[in-house]
C-alpha positions in Angstrom: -146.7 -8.0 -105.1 -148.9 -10.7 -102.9 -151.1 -9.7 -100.6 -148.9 -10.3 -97.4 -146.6 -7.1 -99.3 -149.7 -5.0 -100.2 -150.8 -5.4 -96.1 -147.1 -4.4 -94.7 -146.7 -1.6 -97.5 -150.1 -0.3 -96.1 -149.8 -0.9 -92.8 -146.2 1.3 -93.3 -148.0 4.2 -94.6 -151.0 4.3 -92.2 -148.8 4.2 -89.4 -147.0 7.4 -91.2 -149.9 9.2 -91.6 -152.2 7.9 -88.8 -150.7 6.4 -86.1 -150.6 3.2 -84.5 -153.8 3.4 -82.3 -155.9 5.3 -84.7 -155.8 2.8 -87.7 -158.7 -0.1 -88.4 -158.4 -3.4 -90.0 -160.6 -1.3 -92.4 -158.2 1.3 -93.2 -155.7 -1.7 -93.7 -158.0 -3.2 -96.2 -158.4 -0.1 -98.3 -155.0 1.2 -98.1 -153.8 -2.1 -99.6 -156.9 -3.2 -101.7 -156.6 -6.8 -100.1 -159.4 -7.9 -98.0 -159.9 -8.5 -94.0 -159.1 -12.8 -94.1 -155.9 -11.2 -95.7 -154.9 -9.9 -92.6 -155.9 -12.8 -90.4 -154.2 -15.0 -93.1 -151.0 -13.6 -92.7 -150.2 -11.5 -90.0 -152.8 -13.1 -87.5 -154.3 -10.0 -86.3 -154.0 -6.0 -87.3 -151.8 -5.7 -84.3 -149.6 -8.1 -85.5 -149.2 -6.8 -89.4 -148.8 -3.1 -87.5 -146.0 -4.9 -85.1 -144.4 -6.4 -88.3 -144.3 -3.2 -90.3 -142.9 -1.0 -87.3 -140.2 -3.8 -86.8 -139.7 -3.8 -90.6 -139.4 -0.2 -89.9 -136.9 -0.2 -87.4 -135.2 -3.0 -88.6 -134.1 -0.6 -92.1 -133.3 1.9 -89.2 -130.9 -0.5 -87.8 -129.3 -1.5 -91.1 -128.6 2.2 -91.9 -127.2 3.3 -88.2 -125.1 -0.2 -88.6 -123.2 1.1 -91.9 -122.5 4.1 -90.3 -120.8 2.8 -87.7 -119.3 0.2 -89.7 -117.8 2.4 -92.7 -115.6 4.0 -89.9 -113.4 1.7 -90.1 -110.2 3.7 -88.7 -112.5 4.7 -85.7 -112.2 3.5 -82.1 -115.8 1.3 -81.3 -116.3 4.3 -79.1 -116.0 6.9 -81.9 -118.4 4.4 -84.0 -121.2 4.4 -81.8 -120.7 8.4 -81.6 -121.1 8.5 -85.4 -124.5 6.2 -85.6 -125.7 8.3 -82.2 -125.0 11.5 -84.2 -126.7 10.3 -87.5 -129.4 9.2 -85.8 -129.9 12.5 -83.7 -130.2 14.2 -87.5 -132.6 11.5 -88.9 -135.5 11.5 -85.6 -137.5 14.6 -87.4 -137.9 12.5 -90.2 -138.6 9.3 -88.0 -141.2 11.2 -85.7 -144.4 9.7 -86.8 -142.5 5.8 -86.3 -142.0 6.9 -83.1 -145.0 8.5 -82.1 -146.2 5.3 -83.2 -144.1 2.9 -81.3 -144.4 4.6 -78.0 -148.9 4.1 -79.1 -147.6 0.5 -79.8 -146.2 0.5 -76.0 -148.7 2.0 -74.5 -150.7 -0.7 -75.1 -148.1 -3.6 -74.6 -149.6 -3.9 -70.7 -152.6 -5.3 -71.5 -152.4 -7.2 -74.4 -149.6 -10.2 -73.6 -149.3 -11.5 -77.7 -148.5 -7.9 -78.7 -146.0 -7.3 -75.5 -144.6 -10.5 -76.6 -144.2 -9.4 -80.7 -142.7 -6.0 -79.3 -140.3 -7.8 -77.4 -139.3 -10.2 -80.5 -138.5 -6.7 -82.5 -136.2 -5.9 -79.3 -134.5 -9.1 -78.9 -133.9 -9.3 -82.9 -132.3 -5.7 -82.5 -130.5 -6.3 -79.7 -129.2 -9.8 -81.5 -128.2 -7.3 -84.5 -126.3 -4.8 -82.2 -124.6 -7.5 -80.7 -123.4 -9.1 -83.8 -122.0 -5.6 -85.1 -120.0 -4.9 -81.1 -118.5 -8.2 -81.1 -117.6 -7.8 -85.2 -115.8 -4.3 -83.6 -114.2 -6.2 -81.0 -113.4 -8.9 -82.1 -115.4 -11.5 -80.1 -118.7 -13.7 -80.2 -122.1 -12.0 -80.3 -123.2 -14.3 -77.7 -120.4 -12.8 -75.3 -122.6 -11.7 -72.8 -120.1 -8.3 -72.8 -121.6 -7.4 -75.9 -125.2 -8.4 -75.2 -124.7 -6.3 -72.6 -122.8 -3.5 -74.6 -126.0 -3.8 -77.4 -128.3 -3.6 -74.6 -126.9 -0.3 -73.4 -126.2 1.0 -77.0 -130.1 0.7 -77.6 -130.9 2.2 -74.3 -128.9 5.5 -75.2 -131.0 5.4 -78.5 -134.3 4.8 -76.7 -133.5 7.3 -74.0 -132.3 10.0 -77.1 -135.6 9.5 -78.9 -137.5 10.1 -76.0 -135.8 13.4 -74.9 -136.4 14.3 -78.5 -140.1 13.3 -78.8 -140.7 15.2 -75.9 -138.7 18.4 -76.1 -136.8 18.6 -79.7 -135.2 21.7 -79.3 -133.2 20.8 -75.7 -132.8 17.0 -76.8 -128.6 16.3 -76.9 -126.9 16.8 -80.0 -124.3 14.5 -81.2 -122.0 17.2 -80.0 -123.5 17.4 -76.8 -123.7 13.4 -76.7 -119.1 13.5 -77.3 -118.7 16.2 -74.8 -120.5 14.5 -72.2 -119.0 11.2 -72.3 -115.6 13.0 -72.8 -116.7 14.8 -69.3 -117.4 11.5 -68.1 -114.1 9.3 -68.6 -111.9 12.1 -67.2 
């Protein structure tokens, strides 16, 4: 493993286990046993090797939620995006400190344009990756801006679900919760 695989490996853990604004090029150094240039060399800065790991993160994330939808293969799009919803609602316990560290990540996107601008790469990548998988479940183009706009609203729901959950676990929806209301809602 080369040094660039040492730095995200480390940078995955720390963000586990520390956080996203409590970690130091230092801690990055000795969690991975590379040095400081390292960092510089191939990420740029430590924001930018802890932007790559949290997009590597969610990016896995995405993959996972994807087959679950996709293996459905008898199910209605809507049924599909009820199944990935529900999955994910099980899986946010064990993606809290991700999150935690994403929303630190935000926080600081404000005032520092080049990591606003890497955050919003990991959106538009996800967003491109949602898109593909509607318009592969409809039977269109992923540049169709109907399912641009159908991935933009998909990740929405999840953004808005982690949030509720982050905040207040035990009231957050359930994937229950999440097929009664939008039953409620079509009628």
């Amino acid at each position: 493993m080369g040094h660039r695989d040492q730095l995200l490996d480390a940078a995955r853990k720390l963000l586990q286990d520390k956080g996203y604004a409590h970690i130091t090029a230092r801690d990055l150094v000795a969690e991975s046993g590379t040095n400081l240039a390292s960092i510089g060399y191939h990420f740029g800065s430590k924001a930018g090797l802890l932007n790559a790991a949290l997009g590597s993160v969610f990016e896995e994330w995405t993959t996972e939620l994807v087959k679950v939808a996709m293996t459905a293969e008898h199910e209605t799009p809507v049924e599909r995006c009820l199944r990935a919803w529900s999955v994910m609602l099980e899986q946010l316990p064990g993606q809290r400190s991700m999150l935690l560290s994403f929303v630190e990540a935000l926080a600081q996107a404000d005032r520092d344009p080049e990591l606003r601008t890497q955050l919003a790469e990991i959106q538009r990548a996800t967003r491109d990756r949602v898109s593909a998988v509607v318009a592969e479940s409809l039977g269109s183009s992923p540049d169709d801006p109907a399912c641009r706009a159908l991935a933009s609203f998909i990740m929405a729901v999840c953004d808005g679900l982690a949030t509720q959950w982050l905040v207040n676990p035990s009231e957050s929806p359930t994937g229950e919760d999440l097929r009664a209301g939008l039953s409620s809602m079509w009628r």
